[in-house]
C-alpha positions, 0 to 999 in steps of 0.5 A: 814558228821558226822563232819558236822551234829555235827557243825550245831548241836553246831550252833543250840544253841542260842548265848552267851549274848554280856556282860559276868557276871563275878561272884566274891567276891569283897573283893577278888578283892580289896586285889588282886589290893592291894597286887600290891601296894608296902607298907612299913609298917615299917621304917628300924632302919637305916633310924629312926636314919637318919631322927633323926639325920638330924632333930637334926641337923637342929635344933641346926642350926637355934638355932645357927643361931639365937644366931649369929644373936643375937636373943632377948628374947621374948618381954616384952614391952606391949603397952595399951590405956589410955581412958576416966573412967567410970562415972555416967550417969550426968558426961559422959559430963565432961570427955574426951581425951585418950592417949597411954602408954608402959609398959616394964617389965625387972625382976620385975622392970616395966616402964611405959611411956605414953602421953596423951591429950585433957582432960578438967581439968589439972591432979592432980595426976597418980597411978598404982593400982592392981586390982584382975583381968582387969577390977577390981578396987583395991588400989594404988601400985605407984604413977606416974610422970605426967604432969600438962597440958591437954596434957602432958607426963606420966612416972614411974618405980615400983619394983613389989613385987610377988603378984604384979608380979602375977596380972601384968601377969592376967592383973591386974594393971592399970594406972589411971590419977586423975583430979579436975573434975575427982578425981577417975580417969579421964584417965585408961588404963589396962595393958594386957600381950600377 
């Protein structure tokens, strides 16, 4: 009997909330979920040396590959437009035509083959100038072969001294077609290395 007055005592305590509050530090929590990830904070000296190696050999592979297959150097072939000079406001009437030319430079030795067409006067003359940067007028280095028709064909090679070779790489020598109508340069094309 006193068992049983003892139990509707316990029962006579009002019932634990549905939802238990669980009361714990949350950087506690967050190492405990961390410490069951594996981490590996350092590789082994074993498995360095073997990617080293298999990337190594990798490597000297596709240089070898590519010395069989007979890879060329980089190009050294740079194409540029020939277009219609700059003229005061009165002459812009007077000009016309275009064309395309490729500069290919082996050392300090730069050809220069081009066409060009449509132009209102027949050429009197093709140069390369040096200009200190694109864009920048300067004296003639060359003078080129052309033809002498509106439309027609441009060649010429030119050893480049060092100062030269130095503007040719900041994009500093042209090619200018003269004409009757046009004496300072009837066609231009920069030169612009890649």
């Amino acid at each position: 009997m006193l068992k049983r007055a003892r139990l509707k005592k316990k029962q006579a305590y009002p019932p634990p909330p549905a939802t238990q509050t669980c009361k714990a530090n949350w950087v506690i929590v967050i190492r405990t979920k961390c410490s069951r990830i594996p981490t590996q904070t350092f590789l082994s000296l074993d498995r360095i040396r073997s990617t080293a190696e298999s990337t190594a050999s990798l490597f000297l592979g596709a240089c070898f590959l590519g010395a069989l297959l007979g890879a060329a150097p980089p190009s050294s072939t740079f194409p540029f437009r020939l277009s219609p000079g700059p003229r005061l406001v009165g002459t812009r009437a007077d000009r016309s035509g275009g064309g395309s030319a490729i500069a290919t430079l082996s050392g300090s030795e730069l050809t220069l083959n081009g066409s060009f067409g449509g132009l209102l006067a027949v050429p009197t003359g093709a140069h390369l100038l040096m200009g200190s940067l694109p864009g920048v007028r300067g004296p003639v280095i060359a003078d080129l072969t052309v033809s002498h028709e509106t439309s027609g064909t441009l060649s010429g090679t030119v050893r480049l001294n060092s100062a030269q070779l130095a503007a040719f790489h900041k994009g500093g020598l042209y090619v200018e077609i003269d004409s009757d109508k046009a004496p300072e340069g009837d066609l231009w094309g920069w030169i612009l290395p890649r």
